[in-house]
N, C-alpha and C positions, 0 to 999 in steps of 0.2 A: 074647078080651080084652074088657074093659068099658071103658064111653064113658067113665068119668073114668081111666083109664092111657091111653086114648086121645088122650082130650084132653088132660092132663098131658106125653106124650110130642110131640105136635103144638107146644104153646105151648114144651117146651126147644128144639125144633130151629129155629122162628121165634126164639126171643131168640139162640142160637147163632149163625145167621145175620146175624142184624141186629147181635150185637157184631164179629163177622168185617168184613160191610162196613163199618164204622164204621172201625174198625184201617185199612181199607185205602182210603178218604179223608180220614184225619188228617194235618194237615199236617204238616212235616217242620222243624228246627230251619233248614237250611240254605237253605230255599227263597229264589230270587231277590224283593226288594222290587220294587212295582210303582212305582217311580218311583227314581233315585237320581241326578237331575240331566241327567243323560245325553239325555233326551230322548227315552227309550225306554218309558216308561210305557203303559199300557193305555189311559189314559183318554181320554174324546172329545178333547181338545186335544193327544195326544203327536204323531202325525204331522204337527202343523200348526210342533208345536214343532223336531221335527228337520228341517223341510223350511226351518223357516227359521233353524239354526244350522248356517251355509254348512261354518263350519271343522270342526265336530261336536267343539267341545270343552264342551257340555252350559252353554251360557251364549248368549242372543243381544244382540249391541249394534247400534247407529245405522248405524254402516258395514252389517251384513250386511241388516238389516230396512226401511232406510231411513227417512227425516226422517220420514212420515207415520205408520207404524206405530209407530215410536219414542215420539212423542207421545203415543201409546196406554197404552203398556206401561212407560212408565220409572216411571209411580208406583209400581211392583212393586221395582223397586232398591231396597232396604232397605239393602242395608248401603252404599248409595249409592259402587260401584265401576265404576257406569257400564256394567254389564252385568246380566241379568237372567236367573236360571237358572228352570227349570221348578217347580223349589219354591217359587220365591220369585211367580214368578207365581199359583200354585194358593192362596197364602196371597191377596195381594192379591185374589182373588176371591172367597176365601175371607171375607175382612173388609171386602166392600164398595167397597173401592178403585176395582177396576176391573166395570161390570156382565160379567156370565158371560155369554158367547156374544152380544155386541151389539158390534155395530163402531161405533155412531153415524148418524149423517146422514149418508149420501152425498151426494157433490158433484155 
């Protein structure tokens, strides 16, 4: 056999391959979203989020977080019901609201 069927048949079974792996880390129509309030998201703040929505109904208020933290967080109440879900936090940080990852001046 000669170097160019060689090398011809080398480069189909590398693209063959590399469309195969491809196919098979394509995402999926159904896949779970990484955030849907819940407080189960991926990202660096989701365990701090479900650690402190006591009831785990994917919203935290005054009662659960208390007076101090509350002061923190309620600029994120957007549609001002007095409770604060994880999206609505990741927007506020999002737009400035609240600084990302700064608690302020300790007492």
């Amino acid at each position: 056999m000669n170097t160019t069927k060689r090398f011809s048949i080398a480069m189909l079974c590398a693209t063959a391959a590399l469309g195969t792996s491809a196919l098979a880390f394509a995402e999926t129509g159904d896949a779970k979203p990484q955030c849907d309030g819940k407080g189960e998201g991926k990202g660096k703040g989701a365990g701090m989020f479900k650690k402190g929505d006591k009831n785990a109904d994917g919203f935290l208020t005054q009662a659960e977080v208390g007076d101090k933290r509350w002061e923190r967080i309620k600029v994120a109440d957007a549609n001002n019901d007095g409770k604060v879900s994880q999206p609505e936090l990741q927007q506020a940080k999002k737009d400035g609201k609240m600084p990302h990852g700064k608690r302020g001046p300790k007492a």
